[in-house]
N, C-alpha and C positions, 0 to 999 in steps of 0.2 A: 504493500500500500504506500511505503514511505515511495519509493521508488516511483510511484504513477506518478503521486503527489510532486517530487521532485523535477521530472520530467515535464509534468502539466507547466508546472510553473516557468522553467526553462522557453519551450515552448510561446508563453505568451512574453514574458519578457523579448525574446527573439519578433517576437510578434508587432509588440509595441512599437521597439526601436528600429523595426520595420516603416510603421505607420510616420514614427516622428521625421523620420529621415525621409520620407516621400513628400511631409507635408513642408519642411527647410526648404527642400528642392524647387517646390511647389512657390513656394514666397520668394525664392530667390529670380532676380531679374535678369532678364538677357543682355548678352554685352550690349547689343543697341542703347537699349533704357539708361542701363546703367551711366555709360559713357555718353549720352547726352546731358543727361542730368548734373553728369560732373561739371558741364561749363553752368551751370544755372547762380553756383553762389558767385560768378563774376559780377551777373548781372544784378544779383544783391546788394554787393557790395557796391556798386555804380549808382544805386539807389540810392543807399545812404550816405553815401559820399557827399553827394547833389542835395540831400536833405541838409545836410552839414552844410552845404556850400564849402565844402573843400574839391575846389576843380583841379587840381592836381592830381588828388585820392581817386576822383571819378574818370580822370582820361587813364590814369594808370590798370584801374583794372576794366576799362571797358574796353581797353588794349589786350588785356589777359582773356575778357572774352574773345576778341576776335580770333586769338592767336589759338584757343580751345576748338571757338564755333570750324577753323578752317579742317579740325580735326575728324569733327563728327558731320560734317554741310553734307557728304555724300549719301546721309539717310533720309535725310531733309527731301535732299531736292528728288531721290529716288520715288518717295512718299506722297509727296506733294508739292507739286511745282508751285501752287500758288503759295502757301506757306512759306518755299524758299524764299520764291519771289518777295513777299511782302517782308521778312527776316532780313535777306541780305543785298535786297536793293531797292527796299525804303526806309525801314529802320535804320539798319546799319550806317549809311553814308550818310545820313540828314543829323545822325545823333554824333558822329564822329566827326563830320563839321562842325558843329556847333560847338563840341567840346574845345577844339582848336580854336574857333575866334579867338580874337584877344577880348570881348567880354561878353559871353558867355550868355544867355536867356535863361538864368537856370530852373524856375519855372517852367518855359516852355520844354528842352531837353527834359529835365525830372518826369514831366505826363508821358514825354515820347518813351522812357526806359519803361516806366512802369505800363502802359499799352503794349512795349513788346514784351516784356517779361509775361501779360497773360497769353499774350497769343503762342509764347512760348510754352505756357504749360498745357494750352490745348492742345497743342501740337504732341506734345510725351503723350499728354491722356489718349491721344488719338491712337498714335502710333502703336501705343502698347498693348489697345486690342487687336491690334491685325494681326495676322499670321506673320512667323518669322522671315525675313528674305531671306535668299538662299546666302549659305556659313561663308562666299567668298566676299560679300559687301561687310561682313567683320574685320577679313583681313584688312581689303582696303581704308576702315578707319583705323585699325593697330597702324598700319604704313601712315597713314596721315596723322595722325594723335604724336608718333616718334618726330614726323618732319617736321611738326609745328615747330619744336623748340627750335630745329635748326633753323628756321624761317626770320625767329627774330634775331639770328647775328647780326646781319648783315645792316640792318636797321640803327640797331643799338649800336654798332661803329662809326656810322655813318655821322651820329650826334654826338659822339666822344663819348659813349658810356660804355668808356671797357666792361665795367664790372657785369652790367648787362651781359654785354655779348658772351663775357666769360660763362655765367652762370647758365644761359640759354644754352651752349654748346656742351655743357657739363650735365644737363639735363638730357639731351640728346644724346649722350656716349651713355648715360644710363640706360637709357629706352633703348636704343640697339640692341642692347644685349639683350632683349626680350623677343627681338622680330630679325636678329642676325642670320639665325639658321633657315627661316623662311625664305629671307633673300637670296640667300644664298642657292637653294633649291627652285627657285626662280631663274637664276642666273649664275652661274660662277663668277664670269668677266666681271656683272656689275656688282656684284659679291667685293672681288678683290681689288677693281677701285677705289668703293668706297673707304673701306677696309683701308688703302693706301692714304689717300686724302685725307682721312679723319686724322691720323699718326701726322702729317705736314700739318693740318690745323692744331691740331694739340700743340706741337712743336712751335709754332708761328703767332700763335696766341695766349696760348695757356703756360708756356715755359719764358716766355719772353716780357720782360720789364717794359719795354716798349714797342711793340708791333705795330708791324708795317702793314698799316692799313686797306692800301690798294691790293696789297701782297695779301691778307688775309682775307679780303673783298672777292679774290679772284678764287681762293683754295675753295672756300665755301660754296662758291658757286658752283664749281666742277664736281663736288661731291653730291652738290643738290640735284645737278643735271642728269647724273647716273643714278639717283633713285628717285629722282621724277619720273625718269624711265620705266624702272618697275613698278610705281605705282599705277602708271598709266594699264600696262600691260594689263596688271592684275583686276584695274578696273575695267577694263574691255572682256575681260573673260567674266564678270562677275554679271557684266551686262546681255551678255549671251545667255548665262545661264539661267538669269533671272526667267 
């Protein structure tokens, strides 16, 4: 009897941790969701920035949205043209002018964030009842989520903000390392340029007291251009398969 008992009890514990573990899985969100959502507290914090009237605090991270939104736009616009549409070419450029003027409406800019930040979350509520796109429009936001960082080098040298461009590029050699062996499988050649290129950026930027600007202008650019490459590819194939 002890022995049933035993057994019985085995059994539903086995049982449970069955159930519990189906229902985590169940709550847990697809990379889509997930990584759209990640760029949402930029546009938080652009909020309140602009509530504050600190316009430095609001172009800074409504820069860190763009530099996210360029990561995940490929499920956007897959989704919903008219969403992108209205996201990244009404919103975007009319609030990122503004921010720039030299004095700012920050009333008007404050309604225009907080109008897209809704339209932005209907957009999530939307998408995350559909069905999943097919697993290769994930890749191509992992490739663009990594590229983003490298995207704002070149920007932040351009104003003299070493520390920028260092940290963006440091951020980037992080994120490789997550989507290295994919590229790689994708491509060897573009594989071991980049590969090449990043070791002359690090060397030309990251070990050097004063770099040469033009010279680290141009490394990054040659590195961008062999995995703009693959990203392109990969999103041609995702588009087929869709």
């Amino acid at each position: 009897m002890q022995v049933r008992r035993t057994a019985f009890a085995t059994f539903t514990t086995v049982a449970i941790l069955a159930c519990l573990g189906q229902a985590r899985a169940a709550e847990e969100e697809r990379f889509e969701i997930s990584s759209i959502k990640a760029i949402r507290p930029a546009l938080v914090d652009t909020i309140t920035a602009l509530q504050q009237r600190d316009v430095a605090r609001a172009r800074a991270a409504f820069e860190a949205y763009d530099s996210g939104w360029n990561g995940i736009e490929v499920y956007v616009n897959t989704r919903s043209k008219d969403t992108y549409r209205l996201l990244e070419l009404e919103f975007q450029p009319r609030i990122t002018k503004a921010l720039d003027s030299p004095n700012p409406d920050l009333s008007g800019v404050l309604a225009d964030v907080q109008a897209m930040l809704v339209k932005f979350d209907d957009a999530v509520s939307m998408f995350a009842k559909e069905a999943p796109l097919n697993p290769l429009y994930d890749d191509v936001a992992r490739l663009r989520i990594v590229r983003a960082h490298l995207r704002e080098v070149t920007p932040a040298l351009k104003v003299g903000n070493l520390a920028k461009a260092r940290k963006s590029f440091e951020a980037f050699e992080d994120g490789w390392f997550n989507i290295e062996d994919f590229v790689r499988a994708q491509s060897l050649d573009a594989y071991v340029a980049i590969e090449t290129g990043m070791v002359q950026v690090e060397q030309a930027l990251l070990l050097s007291d004063q770099p040469d600007v033009a010279a680290v202008t141009g490394l990054v650019g040659g590195v961008m251009n062999e995995y703009n490459a693959v990203v392109t590819e990969v999103q041609k194939e995702a588009r087929r398969a869709q």
